[in-house]
ROVEX-162198 format. One record per residue: x, y, z of N, C-alpha, C, O in turn. Coordinates in steps of 0.001 Angstrom, whole numbers, plus 524288, in hexadecimal, padded with zeros to 5 digits. Layout:
N
XYZXYZXYZXYZ
...
//
This chain:
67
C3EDDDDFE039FA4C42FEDDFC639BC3C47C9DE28439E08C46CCDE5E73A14C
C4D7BDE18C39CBAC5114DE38139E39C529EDE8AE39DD6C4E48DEABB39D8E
C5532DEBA139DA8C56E5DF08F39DB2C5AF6DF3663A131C5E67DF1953A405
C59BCDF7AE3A04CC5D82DFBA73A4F2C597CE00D13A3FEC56C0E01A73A020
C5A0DE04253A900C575FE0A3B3A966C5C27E0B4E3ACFDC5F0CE08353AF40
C5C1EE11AF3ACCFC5FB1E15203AC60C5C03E19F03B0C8C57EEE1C763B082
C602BE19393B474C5C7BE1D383B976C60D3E223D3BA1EC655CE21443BB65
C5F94E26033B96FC6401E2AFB3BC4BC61B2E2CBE3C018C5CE9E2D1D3C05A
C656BE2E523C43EC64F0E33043C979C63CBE36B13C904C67BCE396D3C8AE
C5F58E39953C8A8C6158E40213C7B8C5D5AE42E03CA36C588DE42CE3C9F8
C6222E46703CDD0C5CA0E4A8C3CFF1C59F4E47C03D46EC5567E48A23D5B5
C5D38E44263D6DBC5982E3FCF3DADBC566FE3D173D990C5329E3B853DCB7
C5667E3B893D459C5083E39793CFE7C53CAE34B93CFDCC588FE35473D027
C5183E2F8C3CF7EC52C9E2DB33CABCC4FB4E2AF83C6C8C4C80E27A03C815
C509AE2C623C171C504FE2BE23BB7FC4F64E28973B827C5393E28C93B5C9
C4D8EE26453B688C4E3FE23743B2F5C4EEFE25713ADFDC4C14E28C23ABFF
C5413E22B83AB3BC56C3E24B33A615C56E1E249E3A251C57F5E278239EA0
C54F5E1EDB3A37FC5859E1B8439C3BC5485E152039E2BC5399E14443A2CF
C534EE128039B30C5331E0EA839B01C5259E0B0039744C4FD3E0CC939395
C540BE0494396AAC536CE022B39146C5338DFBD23938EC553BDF96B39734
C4FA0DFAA338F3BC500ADF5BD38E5CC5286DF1A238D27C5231DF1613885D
C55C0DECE438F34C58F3DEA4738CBBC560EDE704388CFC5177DE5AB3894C
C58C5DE60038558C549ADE1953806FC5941DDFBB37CC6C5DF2DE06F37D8F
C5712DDD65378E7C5AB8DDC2F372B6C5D71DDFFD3709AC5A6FDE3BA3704A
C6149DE10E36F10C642BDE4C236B91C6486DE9DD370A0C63FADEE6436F1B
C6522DE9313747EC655DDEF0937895C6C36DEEEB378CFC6EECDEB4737737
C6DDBDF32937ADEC72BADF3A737ACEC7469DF52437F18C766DDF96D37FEA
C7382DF09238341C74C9DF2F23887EC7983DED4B38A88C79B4DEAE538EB1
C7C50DECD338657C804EDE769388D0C8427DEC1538A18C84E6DEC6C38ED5
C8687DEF6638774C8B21DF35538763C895BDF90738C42C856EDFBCC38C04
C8D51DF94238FE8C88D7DFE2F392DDC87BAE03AC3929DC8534E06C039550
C8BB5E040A38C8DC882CE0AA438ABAC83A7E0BB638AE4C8173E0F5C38D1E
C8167E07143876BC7CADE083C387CDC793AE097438C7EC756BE0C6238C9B
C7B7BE0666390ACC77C5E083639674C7A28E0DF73977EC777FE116B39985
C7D2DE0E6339699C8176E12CF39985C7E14E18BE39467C7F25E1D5C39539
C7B0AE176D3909EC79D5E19D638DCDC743CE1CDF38DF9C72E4E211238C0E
C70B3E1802391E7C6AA8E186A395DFC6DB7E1D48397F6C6B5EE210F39623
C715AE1ED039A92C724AE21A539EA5C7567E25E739BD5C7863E28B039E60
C74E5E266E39758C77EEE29583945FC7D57E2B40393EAC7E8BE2F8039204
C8089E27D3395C9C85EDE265039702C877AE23B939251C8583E1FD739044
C8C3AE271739091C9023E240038C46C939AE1FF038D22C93D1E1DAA3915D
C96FBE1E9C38889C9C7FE1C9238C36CA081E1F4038D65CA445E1CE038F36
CA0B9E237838CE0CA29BE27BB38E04CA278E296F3948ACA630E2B0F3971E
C9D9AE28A13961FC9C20E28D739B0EC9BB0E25623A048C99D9E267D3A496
C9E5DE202739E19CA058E1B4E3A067CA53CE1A363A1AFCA7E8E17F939E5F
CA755E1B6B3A658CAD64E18B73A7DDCABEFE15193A98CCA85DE153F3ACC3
CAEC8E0F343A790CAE92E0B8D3AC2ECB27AE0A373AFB5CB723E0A043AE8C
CAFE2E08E33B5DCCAFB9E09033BAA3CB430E06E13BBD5CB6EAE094F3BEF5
CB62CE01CD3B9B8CB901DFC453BAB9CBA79DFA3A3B614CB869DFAD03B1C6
CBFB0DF6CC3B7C5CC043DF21B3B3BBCBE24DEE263B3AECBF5ADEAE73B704
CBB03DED383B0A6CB61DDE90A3B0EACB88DDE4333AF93CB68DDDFE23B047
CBD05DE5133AD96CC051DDF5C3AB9BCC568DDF243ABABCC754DE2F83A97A
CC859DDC493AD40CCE1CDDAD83AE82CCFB9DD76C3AC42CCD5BDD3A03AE05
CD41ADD54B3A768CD78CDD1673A766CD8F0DCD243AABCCDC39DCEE83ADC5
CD86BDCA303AB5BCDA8DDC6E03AFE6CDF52DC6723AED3CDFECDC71E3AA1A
CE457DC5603B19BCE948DC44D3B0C3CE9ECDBFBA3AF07CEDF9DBF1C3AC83
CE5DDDBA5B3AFC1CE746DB7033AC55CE216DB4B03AA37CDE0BDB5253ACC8
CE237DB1AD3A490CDD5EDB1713A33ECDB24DAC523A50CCDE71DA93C3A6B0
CD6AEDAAE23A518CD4B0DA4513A68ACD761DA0CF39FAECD933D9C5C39FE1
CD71CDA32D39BA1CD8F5DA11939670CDF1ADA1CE394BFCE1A9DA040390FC
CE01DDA477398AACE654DA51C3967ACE56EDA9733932BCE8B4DAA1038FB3
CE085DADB23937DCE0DBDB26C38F86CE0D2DB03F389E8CE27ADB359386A1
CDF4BDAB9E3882ACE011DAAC538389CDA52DAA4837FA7CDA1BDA7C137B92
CD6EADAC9C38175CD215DAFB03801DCD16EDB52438162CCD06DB707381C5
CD6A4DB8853823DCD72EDBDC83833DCD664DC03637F50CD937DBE8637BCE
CD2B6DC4FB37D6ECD215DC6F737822CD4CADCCB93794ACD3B5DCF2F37D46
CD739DCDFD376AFCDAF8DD424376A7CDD65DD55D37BF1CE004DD95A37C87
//
């Protein structure tokens, strides 16, 4: 079955942390929740990059542009 586990470094060890099952009704589409296995807020997340850019021109003429 699918999932994720959660390993830390420590002490030259490593750990196992956290782990869960993916299934029906789980809440792992958004990535707090993973970021949450590891006990990390969003508070505790900068992101890295701009994951997305405007293009200067659209393939539609921008005329399915929302806000």
């Amino acid at each position: 079955m699918p999932g994720a586990v959660l390993y830390e470094s420590r002490d030259g060890e490593i750990l196992r942390k956290n782990s869960v099952v993916f299934g029906p009704g789980d809440m792992f589409c958004p990535a707090w929740n993973f970021l949450a296995l590891a006990g990390l807020g969003e508070s505790d997340w900068t992101p890295q990059f701009s994951y997305w850019q405007r293009p200067a021109t659209l393939d539609d003429g921008g005329q399915n542009l929302l806000g």
